[in-house]
C-alpha atoms as an extended CHARMM CRD file, in Angstrom:
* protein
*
        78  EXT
         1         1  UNK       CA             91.7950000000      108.2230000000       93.1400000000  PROA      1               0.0000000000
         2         2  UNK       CA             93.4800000000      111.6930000000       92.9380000000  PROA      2               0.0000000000
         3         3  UNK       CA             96.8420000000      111.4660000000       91.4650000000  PROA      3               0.0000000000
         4         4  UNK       CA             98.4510000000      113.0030000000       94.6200000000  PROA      4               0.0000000000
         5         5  UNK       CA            101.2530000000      111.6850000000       97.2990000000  PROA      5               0.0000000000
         6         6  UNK       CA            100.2080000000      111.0440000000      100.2120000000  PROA      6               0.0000000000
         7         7  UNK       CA            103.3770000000      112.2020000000      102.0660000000  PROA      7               0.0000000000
         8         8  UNK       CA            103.9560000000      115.7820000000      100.6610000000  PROA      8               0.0000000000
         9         9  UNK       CA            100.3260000000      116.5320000000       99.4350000000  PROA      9               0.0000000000
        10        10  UNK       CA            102.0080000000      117.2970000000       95.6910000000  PROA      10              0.0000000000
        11        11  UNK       CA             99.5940000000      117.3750000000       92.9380000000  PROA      11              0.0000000000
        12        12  UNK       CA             98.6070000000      117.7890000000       89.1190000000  PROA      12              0.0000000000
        13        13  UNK       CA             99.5420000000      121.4430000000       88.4010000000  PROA      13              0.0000000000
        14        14  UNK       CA             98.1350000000      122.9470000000       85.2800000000  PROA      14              0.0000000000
        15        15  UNK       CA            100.2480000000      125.5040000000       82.8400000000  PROA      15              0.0000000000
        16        16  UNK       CA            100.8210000000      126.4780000000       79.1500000000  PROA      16              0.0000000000
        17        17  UNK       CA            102.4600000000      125.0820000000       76.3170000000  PROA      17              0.0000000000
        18        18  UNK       CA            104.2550000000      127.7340000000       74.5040000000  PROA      18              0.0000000000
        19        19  UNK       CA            104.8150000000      127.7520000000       70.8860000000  PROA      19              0.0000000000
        20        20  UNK       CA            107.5150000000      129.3040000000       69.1740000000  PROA      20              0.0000000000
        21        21  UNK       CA            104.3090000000      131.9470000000       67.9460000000  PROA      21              0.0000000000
        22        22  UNK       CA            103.8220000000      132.6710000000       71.6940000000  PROA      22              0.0000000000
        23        23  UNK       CA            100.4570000000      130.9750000000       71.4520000000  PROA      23              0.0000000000
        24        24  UNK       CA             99.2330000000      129.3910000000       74.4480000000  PROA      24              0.0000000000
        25        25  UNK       CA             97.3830000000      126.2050000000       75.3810000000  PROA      25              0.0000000000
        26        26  UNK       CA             96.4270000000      124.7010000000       78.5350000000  PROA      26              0.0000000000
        27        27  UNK       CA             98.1510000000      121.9050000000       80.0280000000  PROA      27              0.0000000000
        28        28  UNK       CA             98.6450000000      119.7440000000       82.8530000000  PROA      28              0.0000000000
        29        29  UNK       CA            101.6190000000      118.7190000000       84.5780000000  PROA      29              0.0000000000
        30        30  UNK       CA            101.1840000000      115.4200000000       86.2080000000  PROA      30              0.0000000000
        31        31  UNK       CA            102.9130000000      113.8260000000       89.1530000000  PROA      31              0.0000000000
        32        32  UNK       CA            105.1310000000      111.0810000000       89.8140000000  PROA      32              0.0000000000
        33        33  UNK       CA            103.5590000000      108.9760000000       92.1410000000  PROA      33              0.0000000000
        34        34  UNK       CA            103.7960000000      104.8470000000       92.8050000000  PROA      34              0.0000000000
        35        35  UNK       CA            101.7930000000      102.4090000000       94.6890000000  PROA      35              0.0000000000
        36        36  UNK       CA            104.8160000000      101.5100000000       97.2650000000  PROA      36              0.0000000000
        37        37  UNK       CA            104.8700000000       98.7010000000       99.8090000000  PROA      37              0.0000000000
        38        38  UNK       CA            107.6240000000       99.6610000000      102.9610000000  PROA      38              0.0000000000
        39        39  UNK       CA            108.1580000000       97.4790000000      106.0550000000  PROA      39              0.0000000000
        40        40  UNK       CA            106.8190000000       99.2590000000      109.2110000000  PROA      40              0.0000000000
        41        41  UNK       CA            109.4280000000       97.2260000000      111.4880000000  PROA      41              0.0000000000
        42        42  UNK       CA            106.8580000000       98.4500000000      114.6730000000  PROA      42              0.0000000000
        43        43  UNK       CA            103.9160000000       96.5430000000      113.4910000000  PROA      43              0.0000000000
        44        44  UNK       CA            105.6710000000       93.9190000000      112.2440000000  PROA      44              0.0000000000
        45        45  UNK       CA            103.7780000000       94.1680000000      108.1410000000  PROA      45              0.0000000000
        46        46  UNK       CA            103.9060000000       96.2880000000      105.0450000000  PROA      46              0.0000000000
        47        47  UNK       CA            102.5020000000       99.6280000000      104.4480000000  PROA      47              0.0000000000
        48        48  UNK       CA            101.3160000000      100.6570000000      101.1100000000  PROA      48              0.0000000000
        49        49  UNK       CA            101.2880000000      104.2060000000      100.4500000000  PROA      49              0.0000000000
        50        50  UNK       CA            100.9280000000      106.1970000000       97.0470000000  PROA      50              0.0000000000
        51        51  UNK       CA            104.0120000000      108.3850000000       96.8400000000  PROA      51              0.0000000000
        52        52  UNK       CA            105.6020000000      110.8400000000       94.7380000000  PROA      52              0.0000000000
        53        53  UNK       CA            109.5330000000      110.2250000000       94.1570000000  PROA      53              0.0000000000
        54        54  UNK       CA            110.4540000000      113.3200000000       96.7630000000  PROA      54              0.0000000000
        55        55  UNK       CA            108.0920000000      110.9570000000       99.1520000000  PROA      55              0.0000000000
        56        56  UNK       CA            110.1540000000      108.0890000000       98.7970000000  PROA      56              0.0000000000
        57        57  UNK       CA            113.0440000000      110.4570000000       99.7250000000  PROA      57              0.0000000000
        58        58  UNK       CA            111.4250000000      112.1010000000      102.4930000000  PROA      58              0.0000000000
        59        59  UNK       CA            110.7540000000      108.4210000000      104.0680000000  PROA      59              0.0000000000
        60        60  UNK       CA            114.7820000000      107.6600000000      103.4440000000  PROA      60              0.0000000000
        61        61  UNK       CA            115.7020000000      110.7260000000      105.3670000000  PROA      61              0.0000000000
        62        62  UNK       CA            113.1960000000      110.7410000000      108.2010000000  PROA      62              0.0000000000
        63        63  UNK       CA            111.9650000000      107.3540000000      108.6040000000  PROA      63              0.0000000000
        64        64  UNK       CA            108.7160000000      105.1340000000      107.7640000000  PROA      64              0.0000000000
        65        65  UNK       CA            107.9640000000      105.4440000000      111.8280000000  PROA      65              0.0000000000
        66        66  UNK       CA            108.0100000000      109.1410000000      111.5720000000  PROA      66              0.0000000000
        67        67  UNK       CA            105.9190000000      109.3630000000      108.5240000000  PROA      67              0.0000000000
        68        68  UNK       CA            103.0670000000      107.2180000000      109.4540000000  PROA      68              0.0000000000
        69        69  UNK       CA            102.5080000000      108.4890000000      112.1200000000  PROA      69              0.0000000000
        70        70  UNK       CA            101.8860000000      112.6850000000      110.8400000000  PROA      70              0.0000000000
        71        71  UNK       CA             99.9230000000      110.7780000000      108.0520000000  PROA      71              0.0000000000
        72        72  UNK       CA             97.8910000000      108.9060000000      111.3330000000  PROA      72              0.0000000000
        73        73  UNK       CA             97.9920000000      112.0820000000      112.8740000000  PROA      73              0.0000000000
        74        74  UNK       CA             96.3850000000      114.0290000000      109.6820000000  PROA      74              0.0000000000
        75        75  UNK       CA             93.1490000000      111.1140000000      109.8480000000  PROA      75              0.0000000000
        76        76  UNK       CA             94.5940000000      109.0490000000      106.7070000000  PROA      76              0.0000000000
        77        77  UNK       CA             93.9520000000      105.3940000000      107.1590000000  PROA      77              0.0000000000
        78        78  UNK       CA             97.3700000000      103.2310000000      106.6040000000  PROA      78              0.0000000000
């Protein structure tokens, strides 16, 4: 599976690492993202969902009802 959360859609970006001799080398910059169960109160079970930590915040803020269902909405199977 693609390391990328399922909520915001954030994934590996790729960059440079700089040396002090300004030489450059390719690199990737991988993402933070978790296999998380949260209780969906409306079904009554747990939802797992692979999420990035600014996921986990966005499902604080707005709530797990809200979320699932744009992710339903978007054809992703939860």
């Amino acid at each position: 599976m693609a390391r990328q959360c399922m909520i915001t859609g954030v994934k590996t970006a790729v960059g440079n690492n700089v040396a002090h001799c300004n030489t450059k080398v390719k690199r990737t910059f991988k993402v933070n993202v978790r296999w998380k169960r949260f209780w969906f109160e409306s079904e009554n079970r747990f939802v797992r969902l692979f999420v990035s930590s600014r996921g986990m915040r966005t499902i604080d803020k707005r709530g797990i009802d809200v979320v699932v269902d744009e992710l339903r909405a978007k054809g992703e199977k939860v």
